[in-house]
LUMTITI-323633 format. One record per atom (N, C-alpha, C): residue number from 1; residue in three letters; atom name; x, y, z. Coordinates in steps of 0.05 Angstrom, whole numbers. Each point is the difference from the previous one (the first is absolute). Layout:
<rs>
- nr,rest,atom,xx,yy,zz
- NUM,ala,CA,X,Y,Z
...
</rs>
This chain:
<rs>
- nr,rest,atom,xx,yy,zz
- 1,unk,N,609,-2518,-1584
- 1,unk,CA,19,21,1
- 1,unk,C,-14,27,2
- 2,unk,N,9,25,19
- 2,unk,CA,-11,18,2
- 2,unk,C,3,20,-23
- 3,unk,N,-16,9,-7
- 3,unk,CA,-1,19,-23
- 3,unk,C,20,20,-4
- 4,unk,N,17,9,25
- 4,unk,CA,22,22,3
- 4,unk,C,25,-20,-20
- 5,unk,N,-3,-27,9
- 5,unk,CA,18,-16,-3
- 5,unk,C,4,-12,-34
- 6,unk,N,-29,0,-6
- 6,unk,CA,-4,-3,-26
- 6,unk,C,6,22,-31
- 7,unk,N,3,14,14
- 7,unk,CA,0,25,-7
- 7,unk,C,33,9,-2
- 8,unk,N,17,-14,18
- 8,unk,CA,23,11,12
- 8,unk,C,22,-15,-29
- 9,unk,N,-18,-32,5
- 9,unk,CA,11,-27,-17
- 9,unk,C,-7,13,-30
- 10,unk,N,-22,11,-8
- 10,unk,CA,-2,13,-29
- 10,unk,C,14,14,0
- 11,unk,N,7,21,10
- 11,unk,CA,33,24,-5
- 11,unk,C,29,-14,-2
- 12,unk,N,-7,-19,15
- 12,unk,CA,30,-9,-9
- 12,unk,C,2,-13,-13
- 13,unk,N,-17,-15,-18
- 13,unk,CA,-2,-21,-14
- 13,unk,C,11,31,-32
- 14,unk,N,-4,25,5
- 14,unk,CA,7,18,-17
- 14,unk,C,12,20,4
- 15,unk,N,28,-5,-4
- 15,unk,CA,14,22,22
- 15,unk,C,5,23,-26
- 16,unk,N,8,19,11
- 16,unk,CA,0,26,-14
- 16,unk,C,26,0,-3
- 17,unk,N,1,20,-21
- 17,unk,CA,41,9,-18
- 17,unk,C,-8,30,19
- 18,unk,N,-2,-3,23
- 18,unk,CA,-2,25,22
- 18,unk,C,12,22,-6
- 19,unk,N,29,5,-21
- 19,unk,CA,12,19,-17
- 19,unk,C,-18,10,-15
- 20,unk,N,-6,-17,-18
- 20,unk,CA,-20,12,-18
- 20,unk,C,-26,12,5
- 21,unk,N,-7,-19,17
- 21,unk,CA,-15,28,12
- 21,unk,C,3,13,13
- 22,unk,N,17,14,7
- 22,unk,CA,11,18,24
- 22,unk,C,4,26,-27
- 23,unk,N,7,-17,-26
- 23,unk,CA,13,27,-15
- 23,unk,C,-31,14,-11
- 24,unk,N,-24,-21,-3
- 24,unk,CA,-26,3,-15
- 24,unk,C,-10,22,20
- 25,unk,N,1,-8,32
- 25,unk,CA,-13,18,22
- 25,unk,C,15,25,-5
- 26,unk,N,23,6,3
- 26,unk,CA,8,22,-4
- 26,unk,C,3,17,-30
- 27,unk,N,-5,-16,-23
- 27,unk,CA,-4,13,-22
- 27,unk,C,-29,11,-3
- 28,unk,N,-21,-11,3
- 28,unk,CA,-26,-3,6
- 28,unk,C,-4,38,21
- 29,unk,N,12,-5,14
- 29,unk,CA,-4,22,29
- 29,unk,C,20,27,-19
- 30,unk,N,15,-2,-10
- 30,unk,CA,20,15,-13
- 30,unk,C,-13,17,-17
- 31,unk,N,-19,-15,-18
- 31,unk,CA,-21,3,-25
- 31,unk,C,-20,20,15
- 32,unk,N,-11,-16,23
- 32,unk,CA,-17,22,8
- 32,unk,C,0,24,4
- 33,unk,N,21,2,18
- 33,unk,CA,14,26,17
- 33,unk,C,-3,19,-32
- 34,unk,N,9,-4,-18
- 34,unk,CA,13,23,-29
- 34,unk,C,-35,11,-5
- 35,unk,N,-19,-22,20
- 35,unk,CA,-23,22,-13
- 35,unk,C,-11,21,17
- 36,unk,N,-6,23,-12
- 36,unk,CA,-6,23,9
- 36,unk,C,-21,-8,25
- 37,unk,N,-27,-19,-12
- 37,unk,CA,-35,0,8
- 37,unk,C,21,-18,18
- 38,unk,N,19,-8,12
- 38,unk,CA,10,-16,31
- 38,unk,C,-3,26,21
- 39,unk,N,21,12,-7
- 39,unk,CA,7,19,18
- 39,unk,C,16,-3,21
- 40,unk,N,18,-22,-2
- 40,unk,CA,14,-4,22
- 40,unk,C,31,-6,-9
- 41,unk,N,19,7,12
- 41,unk,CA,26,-7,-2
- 41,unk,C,15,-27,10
- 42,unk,N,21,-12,-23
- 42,unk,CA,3,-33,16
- 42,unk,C,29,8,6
- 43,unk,N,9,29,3
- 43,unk,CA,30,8,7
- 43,unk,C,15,-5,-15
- 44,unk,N,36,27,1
- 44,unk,CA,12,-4,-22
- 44,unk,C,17,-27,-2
- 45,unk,N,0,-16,18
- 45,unk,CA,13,-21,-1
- 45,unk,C,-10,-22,-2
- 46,unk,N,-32,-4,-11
- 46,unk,CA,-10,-20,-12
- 46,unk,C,-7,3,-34
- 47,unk,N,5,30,-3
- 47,unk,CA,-10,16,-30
- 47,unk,C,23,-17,-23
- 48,unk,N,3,-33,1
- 48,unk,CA,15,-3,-19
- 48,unk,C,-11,-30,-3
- 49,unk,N,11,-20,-24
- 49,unk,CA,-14,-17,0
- 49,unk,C,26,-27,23
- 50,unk,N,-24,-18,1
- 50,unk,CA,14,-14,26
- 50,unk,C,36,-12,-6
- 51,unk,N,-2,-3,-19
- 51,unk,CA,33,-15,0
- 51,unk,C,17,24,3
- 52,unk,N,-13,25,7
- 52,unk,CA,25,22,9
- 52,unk,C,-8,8,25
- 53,unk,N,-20,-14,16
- 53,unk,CA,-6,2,29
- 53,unk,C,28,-5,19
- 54,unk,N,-1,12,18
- 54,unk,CA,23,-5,25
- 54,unk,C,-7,-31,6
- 55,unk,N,14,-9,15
- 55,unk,CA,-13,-26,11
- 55,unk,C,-22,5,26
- 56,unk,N,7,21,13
- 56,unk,CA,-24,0,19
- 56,unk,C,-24,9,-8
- 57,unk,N,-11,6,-31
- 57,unk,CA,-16,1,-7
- 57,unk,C,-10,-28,-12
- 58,unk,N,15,-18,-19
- 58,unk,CA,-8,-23,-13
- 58,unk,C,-14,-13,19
- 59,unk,N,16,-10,26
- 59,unk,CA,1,-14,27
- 59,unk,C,-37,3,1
- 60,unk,N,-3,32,5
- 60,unk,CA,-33,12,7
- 60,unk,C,-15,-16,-17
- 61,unk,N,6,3,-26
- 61,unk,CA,-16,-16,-22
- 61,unk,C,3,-33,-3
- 62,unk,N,13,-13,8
- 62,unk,CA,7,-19,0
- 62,unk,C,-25,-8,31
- 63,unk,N,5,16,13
- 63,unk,CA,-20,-6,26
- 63,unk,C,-28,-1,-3
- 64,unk,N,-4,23,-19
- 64,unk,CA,-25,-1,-15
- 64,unk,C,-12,-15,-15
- 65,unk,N,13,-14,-16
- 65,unk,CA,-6,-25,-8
- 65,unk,C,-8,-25,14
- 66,unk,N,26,-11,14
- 66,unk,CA,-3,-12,21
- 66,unk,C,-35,2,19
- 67,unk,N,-4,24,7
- 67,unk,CA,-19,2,10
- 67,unk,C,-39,-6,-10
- 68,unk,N,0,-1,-32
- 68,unk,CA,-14,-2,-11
- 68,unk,C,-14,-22,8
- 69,unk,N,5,-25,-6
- 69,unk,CA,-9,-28,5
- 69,unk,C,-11,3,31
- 70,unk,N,19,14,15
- 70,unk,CA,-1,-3,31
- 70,unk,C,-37,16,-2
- 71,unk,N,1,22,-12
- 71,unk,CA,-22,14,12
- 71,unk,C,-32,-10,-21
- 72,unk,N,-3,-12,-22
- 72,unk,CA,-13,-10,-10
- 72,unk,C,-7,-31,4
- 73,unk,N,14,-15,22
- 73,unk,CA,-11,-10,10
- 73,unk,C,-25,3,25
- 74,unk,N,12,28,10
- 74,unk,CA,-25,0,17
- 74,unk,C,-33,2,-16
- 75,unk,N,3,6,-24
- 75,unk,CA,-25,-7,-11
- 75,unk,C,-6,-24,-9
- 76,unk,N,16,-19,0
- 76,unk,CA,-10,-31,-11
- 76,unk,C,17,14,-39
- 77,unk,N,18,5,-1
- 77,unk,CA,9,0,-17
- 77,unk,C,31,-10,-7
- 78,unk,N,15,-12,-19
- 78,unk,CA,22,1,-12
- 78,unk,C,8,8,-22
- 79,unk,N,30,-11,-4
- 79,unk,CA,17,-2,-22
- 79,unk,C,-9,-21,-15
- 80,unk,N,1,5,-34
- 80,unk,CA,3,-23,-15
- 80,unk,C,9,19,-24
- 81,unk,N,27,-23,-23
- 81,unk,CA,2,8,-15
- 81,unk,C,-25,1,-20
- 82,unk,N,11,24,-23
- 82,unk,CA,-23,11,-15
- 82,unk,C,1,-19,-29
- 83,unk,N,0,-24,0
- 83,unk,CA,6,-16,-24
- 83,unk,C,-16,2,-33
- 84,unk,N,-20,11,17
- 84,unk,CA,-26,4,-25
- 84,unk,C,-4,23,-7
- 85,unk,N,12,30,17
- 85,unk,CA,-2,20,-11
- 85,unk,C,-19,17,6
- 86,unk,N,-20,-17,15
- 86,unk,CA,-26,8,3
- 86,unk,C,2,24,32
- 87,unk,N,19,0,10
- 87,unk,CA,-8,17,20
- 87,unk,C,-3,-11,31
- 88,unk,N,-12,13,12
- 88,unk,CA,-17,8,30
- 88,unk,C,-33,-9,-6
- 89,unk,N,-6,-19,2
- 89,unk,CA,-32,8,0
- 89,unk,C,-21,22,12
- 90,unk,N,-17,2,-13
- 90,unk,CA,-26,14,12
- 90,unk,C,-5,1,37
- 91,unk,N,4,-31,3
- 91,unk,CA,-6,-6,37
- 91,unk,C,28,13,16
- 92,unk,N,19,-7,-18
- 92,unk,CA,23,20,15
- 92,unk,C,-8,26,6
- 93,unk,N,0,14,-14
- 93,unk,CA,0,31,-9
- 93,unk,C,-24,3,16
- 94,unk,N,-22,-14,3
- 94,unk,CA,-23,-1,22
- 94,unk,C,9,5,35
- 95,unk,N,13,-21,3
- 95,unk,CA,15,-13,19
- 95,unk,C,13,25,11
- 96,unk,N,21,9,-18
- 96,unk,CA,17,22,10
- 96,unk,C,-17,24,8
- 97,unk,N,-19,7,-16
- 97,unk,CA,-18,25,3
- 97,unk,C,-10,-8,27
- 98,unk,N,-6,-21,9
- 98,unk,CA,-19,-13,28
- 98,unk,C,13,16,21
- 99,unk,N,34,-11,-4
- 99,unk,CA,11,-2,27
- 99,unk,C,21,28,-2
- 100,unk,N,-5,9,-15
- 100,unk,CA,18,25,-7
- 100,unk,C,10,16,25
- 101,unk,N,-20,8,12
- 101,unk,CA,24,9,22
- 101,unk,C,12,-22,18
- 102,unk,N,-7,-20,12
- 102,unk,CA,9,-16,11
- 102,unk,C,38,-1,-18
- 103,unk,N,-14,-14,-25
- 103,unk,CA,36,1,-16
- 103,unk,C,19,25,3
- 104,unk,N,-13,24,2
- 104,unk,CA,13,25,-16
- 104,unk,C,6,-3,37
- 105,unk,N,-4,2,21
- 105,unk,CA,11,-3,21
- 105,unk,C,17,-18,14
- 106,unk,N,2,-19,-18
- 106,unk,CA,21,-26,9
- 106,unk,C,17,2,-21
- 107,unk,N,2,21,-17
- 107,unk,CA,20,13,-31
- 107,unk,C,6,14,15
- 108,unk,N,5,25,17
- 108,unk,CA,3,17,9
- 108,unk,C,15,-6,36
- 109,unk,N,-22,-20,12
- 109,unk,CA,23,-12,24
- 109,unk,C,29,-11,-14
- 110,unk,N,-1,-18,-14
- 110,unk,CA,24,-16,-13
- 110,unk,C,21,29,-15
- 111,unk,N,-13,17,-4
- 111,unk,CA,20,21,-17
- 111,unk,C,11,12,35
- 112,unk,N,-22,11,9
- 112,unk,CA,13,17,33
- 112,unk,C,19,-25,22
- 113,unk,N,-6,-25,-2
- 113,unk,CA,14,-21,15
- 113,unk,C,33,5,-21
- 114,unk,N,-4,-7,-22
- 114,unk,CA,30,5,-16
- 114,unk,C,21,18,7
- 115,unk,N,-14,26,-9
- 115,unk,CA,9,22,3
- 115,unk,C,14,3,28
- 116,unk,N,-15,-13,25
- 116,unk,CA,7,10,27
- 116,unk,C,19,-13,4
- 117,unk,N,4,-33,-14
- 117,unk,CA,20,-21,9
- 117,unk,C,24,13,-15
- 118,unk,N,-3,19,-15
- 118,unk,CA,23,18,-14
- 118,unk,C,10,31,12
- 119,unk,N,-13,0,22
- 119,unk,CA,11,25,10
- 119,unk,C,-13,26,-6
- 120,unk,N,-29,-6,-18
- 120,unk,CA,-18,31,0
- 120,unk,C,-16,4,19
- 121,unk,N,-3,22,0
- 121,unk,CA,-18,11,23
- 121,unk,C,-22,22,-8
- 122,unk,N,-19,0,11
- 122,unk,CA,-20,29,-6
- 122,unk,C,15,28,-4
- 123,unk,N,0,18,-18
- 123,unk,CA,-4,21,-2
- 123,unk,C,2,10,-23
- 124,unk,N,-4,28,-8
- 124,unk,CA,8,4,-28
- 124,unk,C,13,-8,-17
- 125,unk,N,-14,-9,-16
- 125,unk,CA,18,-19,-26
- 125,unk,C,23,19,-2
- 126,unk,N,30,-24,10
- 126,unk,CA,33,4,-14
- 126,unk,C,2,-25,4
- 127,unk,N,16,-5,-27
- 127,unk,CA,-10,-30,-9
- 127,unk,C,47,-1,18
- 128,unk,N,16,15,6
- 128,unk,CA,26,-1,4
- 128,unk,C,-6,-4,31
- 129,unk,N,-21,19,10
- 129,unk,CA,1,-10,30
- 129,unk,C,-24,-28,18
- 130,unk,N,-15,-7,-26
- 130,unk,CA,-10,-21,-8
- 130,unk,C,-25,8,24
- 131,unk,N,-19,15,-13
- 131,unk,CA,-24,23,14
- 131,unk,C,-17,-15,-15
- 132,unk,N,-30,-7,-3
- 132,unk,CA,-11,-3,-11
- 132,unk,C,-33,15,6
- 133,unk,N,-12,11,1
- 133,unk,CA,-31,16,2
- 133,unk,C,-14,-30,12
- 134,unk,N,1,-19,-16
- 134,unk,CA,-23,-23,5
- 134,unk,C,15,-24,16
- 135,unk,N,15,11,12
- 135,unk,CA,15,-22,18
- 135,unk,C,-24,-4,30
- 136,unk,N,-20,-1,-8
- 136,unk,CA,-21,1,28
- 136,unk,C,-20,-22,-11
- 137,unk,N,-15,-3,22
- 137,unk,CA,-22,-29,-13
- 137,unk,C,-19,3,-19
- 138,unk,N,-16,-10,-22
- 138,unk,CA,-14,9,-16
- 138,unk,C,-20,15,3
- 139,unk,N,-14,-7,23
- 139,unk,CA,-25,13,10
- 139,unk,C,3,34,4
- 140,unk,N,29,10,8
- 140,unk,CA,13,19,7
- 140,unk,C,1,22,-32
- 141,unk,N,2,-11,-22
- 141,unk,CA,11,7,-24
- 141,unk,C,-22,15,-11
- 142,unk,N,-6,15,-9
- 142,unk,CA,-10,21,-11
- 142,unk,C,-15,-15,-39
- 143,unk,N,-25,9,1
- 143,unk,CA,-8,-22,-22
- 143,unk,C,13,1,-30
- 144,unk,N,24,18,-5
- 144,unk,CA,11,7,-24
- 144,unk,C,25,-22,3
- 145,unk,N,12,-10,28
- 145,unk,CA,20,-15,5
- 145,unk,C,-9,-25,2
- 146,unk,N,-24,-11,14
- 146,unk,CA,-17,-24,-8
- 146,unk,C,-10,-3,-28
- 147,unk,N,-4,9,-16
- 147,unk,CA,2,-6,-28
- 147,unk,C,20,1,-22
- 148,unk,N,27,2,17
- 148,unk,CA,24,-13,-5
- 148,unk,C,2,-30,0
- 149,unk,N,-10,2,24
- 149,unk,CA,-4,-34,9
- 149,unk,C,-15,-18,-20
- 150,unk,N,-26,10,-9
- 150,unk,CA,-15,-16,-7
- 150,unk,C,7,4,-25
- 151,unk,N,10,22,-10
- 151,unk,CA,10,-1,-39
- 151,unk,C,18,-20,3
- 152,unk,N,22,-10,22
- 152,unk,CA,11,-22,-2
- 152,unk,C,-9,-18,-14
- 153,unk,N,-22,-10,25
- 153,unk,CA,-12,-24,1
- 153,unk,C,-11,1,-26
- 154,unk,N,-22,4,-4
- 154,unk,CA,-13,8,-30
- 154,unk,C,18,2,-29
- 155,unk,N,29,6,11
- 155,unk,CA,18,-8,-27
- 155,unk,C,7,-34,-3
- 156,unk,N,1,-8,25
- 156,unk,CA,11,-19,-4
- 156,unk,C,0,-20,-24
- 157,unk,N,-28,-3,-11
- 157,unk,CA,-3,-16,-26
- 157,unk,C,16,13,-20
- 158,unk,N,-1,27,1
- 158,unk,CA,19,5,-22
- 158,unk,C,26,-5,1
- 159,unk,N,7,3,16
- 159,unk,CA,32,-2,12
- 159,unk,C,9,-30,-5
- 160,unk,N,-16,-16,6
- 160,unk,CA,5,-30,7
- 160,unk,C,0,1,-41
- 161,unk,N,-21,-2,-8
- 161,unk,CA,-6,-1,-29
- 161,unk,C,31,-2,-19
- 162,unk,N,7,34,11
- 162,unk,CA,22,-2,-16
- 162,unk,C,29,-12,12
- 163,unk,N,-3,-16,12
- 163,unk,CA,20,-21,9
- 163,unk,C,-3,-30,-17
- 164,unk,N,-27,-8,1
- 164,unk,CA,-15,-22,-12
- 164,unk,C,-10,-21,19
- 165,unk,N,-15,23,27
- 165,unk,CA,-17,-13,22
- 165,unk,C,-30,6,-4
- 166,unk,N,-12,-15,15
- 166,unk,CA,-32,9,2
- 166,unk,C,-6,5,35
- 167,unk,N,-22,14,1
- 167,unk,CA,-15,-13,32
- 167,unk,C,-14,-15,-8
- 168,unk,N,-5,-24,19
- 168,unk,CA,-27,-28,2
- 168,unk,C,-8,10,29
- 169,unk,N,-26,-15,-2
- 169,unk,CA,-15,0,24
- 169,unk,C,8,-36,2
- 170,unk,N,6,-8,29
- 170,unk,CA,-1,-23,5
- 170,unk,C,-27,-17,4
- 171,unk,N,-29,18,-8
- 171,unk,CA,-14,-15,-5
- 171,unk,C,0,-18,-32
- 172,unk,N,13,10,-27
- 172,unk,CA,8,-7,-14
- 172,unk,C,23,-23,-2
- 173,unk,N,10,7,22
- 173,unk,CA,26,-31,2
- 173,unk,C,-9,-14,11
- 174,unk,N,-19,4,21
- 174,unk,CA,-17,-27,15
- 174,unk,C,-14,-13,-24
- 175,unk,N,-8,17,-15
- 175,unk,CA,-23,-20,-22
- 175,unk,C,8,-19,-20
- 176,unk,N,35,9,8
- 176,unk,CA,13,-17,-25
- 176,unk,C,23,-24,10
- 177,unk,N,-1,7,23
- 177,unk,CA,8,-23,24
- 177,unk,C,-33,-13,4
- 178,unk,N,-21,0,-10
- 178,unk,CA,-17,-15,23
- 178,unk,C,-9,0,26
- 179,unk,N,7,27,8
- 179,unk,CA,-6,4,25
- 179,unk,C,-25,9,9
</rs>
């Protein structure tokens, strides 16, 4: 079996409460924004906690989630529940640092593919005429908007954590399959 495939069969063998994390990603991002040392605004119509989101905001976060598993596989990584408490390992958090921009750019296609299949377009952030600054390819983005991307990625263990997920490296599930 090809490794994309092996990899595909471990995510679903652990499917996600994709709500819950949709509410963790946006509580998480919510938290940040209130600090000064960010410096960036997440607009007045995300400035609340998620169960008072519009739906075309949840929807975003809900996509966001969704997207997680999708883009941590391109590193040889998954989902597993967190049964022991113990976390993300050391090789994860390795792993992610490896491929970091690679992820923080396939976090960032999957956010600009969303957004477009919803009717935003480039220009000055108005979140009513659905404008966005970073509606352009990553490479394009200015390095204060690429480290949007990658604080994503780089939360992810936390984010997942407080749901009660971990990241694995599928070299770890090969060893325990015998592979």
């Amino acid at each position: 079996m090809s490794k994309f495939l092996r990899i595909m069969e471990i995510n679903c063998a652990h499917p996600i409460n994709v709500e819950k994390l949709a509410e963790a990603i946006h509580e998480y991002w919510w938290k940040r924004s209130k600090d000064p040392k960010e410096g960036w605004d997440i607009g007045k119509k995300l400035d609340r906690p998620y169960k008072a989101l519009d739906e075309g905001w949840k929807r975003d976060n809900r996509a966001a989630a969704v997207r997680i598993p999708e883009v941590l596989e391109l590193a040889g990584l998954y989902l597993e529940r967190n049964h022991d408490g113990k976390g993300s390992d050391v090789l994860v958090k390795r792993v992610i640092k490896h491929y970091l921009e690679l992820l923080a750019e396939a976090e960032h296609d999957g956010w600009q593919e969303h957004r477009a299949k919803n009717g935003w377009t480039l220009g000055d952030r108005d979140d009513d005429r659905k404008r966005h600054p970073s509606m352009k390819p990553y490479r394009e983005l200015d390095d204060s908007e690429r480290k949007k991307d990658r604080d994503a990625v780089t939360a992810y263990p936390e984010i997942l954590a407080k749901i009660g997920y971990r990241i694995a490296h599928t070299r770890k599930h090969e060893k325990q399959r015998g592979q």
